[in-house]
Structure formats: structure tokens, C-alpha cells
N, C-alpha and C positions, 0 to 999 in steps of 0.2 A: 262628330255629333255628340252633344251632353246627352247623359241619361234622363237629365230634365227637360231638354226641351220641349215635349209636350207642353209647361206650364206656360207656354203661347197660348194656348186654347183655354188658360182658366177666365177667363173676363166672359169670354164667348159663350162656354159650356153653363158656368154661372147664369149668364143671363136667358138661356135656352129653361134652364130649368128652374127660373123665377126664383133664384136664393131661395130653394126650399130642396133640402135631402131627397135625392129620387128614390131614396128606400123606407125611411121611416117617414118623409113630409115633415121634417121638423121646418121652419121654418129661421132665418136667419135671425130675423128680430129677436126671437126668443132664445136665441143660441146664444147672445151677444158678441152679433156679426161674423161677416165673414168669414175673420181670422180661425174659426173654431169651423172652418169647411176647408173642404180639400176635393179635389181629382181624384176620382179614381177608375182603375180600371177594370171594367166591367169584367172584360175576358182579360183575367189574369196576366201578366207581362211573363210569367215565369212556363204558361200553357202557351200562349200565344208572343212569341217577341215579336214577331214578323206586325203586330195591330198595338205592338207601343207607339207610335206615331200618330196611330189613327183618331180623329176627330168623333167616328162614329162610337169610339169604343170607350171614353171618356164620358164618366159619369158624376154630376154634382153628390159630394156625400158628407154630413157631417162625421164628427173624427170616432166618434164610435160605433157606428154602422161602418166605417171603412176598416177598423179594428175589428170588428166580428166577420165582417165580411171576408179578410185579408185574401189567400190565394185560392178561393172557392170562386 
């Protein structure tokens, strides 16, 4: 199994959390698009490996709230 596979779950996660950052609300339009969002994982992979897979633990984030955010 890829260390990426999760990235099945990004269309889903995306659309669970309306293309908007679930930490700042930036909204995608205004980020211009997508591209400039990513997965992340809420609980850490590095605390938590055992909930890299997990669906529940997979959060919509633009790229700088996922850079501040990183293993916190």
C-alpha cells in the first residue's frame, strides 16, 4: 500500500467540506481553486499511523493552514 493512498478520499473529503479550508474557511474561489488545497491529516500520521487511512481523520486544508498546522 502507497503512502498516498488516502488521496482516494480527496474528491469526497473536498466535497464533504464545501471547497472551503476547515480551519481558516478560506474558500476555494478565492484561493484560485483547488489546486492550492490539499488533505490533511487532522491527527497527525507521524502520532497516529494506525488513522492514515482513515476517512474520518482526513481534513480539507488550504496549503498554508496545512503548513502551520503540520505535525500538531
Amino acid at each position: 500500500m502507497s503512502s498516498r493512498d488516502y488521496q482516494v478520499f480527496r474528491e469526497t473529503v473536498r466535497e464533504n467540506f464545501v471547497a472551503t479550508c476547515s480551519y481558516c474557511l478560506l474558500e476555494e474561489r478565492w484561493a484560485a481553486g483547488k489546486e492550492n488545497f490539499e488533505l490533511d491529516h487532522f491527527r497527525p500520521q507521524t502520532l497516529f499511523p494506525q488513522l492514515r487511512m482513515s476517512f474520518y481523520s482526513l481534513y480539507w486544508s488550504c496549503h498554508v493552514c496545512n503548513r502551520l498546522k503540520h505535525g500538531q
